[in-house]
matplotlib code that plots the C-alpha trace (Angstrom):
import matplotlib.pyplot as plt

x = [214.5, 215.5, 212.9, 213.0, 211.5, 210.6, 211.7, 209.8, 211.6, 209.7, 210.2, 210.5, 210.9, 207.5, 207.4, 210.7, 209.1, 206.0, 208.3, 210.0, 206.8, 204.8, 207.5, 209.4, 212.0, 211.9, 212.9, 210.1, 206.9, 205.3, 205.5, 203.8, 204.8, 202.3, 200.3, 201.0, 197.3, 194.2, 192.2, 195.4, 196.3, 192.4, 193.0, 196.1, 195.0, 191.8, 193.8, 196.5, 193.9, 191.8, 193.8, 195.1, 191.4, 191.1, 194.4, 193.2, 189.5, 191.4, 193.6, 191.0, 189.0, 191.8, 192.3, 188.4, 188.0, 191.6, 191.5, 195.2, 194.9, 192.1, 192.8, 190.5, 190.6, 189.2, 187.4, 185.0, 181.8, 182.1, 184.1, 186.0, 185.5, 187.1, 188.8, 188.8, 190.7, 188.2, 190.8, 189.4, 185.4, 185.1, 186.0, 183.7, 181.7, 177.7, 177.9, 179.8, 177.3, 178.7, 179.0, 181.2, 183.1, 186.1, 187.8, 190.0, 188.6, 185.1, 184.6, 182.4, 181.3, 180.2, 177.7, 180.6, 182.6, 179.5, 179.7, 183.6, 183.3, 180.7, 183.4, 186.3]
y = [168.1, 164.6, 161.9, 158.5, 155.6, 153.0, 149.5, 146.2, 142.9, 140.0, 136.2, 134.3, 130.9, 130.0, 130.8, 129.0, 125.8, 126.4, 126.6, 122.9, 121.6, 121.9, 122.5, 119.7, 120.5, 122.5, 119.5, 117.0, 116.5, 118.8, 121.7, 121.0, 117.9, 114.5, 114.3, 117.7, 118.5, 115.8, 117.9, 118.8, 114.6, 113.9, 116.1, 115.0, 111.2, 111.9, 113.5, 110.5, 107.8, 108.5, 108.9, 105.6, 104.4, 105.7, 104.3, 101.1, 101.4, 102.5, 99.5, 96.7, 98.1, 98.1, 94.3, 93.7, 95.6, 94.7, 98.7, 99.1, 102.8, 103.2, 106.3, 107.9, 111.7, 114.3, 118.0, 120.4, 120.0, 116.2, 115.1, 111.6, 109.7, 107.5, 108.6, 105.8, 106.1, 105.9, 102.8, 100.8, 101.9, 98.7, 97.0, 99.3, 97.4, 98.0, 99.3, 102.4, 105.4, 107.6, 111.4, 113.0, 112.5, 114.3, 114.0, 110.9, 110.1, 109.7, 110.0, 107.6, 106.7, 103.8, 103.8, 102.8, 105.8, 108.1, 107.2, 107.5, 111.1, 111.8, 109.9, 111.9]
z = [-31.4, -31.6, -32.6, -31.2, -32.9, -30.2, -31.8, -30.6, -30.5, -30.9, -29.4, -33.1, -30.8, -31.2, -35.5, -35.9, -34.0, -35.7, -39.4, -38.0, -37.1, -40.7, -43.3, -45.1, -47.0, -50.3, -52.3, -51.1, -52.9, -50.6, -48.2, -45.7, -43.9, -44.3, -40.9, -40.2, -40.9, -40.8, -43.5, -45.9, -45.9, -46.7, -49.9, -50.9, -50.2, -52.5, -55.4, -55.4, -55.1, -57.8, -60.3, -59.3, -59.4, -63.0, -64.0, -62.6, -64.5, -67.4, -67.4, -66.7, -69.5, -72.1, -71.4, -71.7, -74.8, -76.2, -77.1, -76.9, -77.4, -75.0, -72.9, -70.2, -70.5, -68.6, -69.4, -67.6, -70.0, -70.3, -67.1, -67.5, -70.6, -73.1, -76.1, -78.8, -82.1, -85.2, -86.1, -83.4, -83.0, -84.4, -80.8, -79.0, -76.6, -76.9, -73.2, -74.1, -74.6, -77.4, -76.0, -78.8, -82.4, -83.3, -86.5, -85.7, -82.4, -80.8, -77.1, -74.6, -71.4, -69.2, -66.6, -63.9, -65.5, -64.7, -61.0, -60.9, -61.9, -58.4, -56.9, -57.6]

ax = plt.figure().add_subplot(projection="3d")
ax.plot(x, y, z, "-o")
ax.set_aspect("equal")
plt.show()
């Protein structure tokens, strides 16, 4: 008794359009193309600009402070704050509020840093 296995062919026109439409190349910064996707370029366009807008927070308040070694850093149980060296505490503006101390560093915030983490 022979068996006969029935095959099905499919149109792949409309994935292969669908592949050209959304993917960029393998090499670009992304996979899916920019303006491909309203939501996806909301995403990407809030992950890109606020690290720029901590870069830039983090850069005017090194000039105000002269802190050279002022860095903004970023964990779950604190969210963004500034680490200070114990070297320059002595520049610390009175508008810092003091959250942590670590053996050569202490950690801060700033009421405008506060609203930057709801932000981002």
């Amino acid at each position: 008794m022979k068996i006969l296995k029935e095959f099905c062919f499919y149109d792949l026109q409309d994935i292969i359009k669908l592949i050209d439409t959304a993917i960029e190349s393998l090499d670009s910064e992304y996979i899916i193309k920019l303006n491909y996707n309203q939501e996806l370029d909301k995403y990407r366009s809030l992950q890109n600009d606020s690290l720029k807008e901590i870069l830039l927070l983090e850069d005017k308040d090194r000039k105000n402070t002269k802190i050279k070694n002022l860095k903004i850093k970023y964990n779950k149980i604190l969210g963004y704050f500034y680490e200070i060296t114990k070297s320059n505490l002595n520049l610390v503006p009175d508008y810092f509020i003091k959250r942590a101390t670590l053996v050569n560093s202490e950690r801060f915030v700033t009421e405008e840093l506060k609203h930057s983490k709801q932000r981002y």
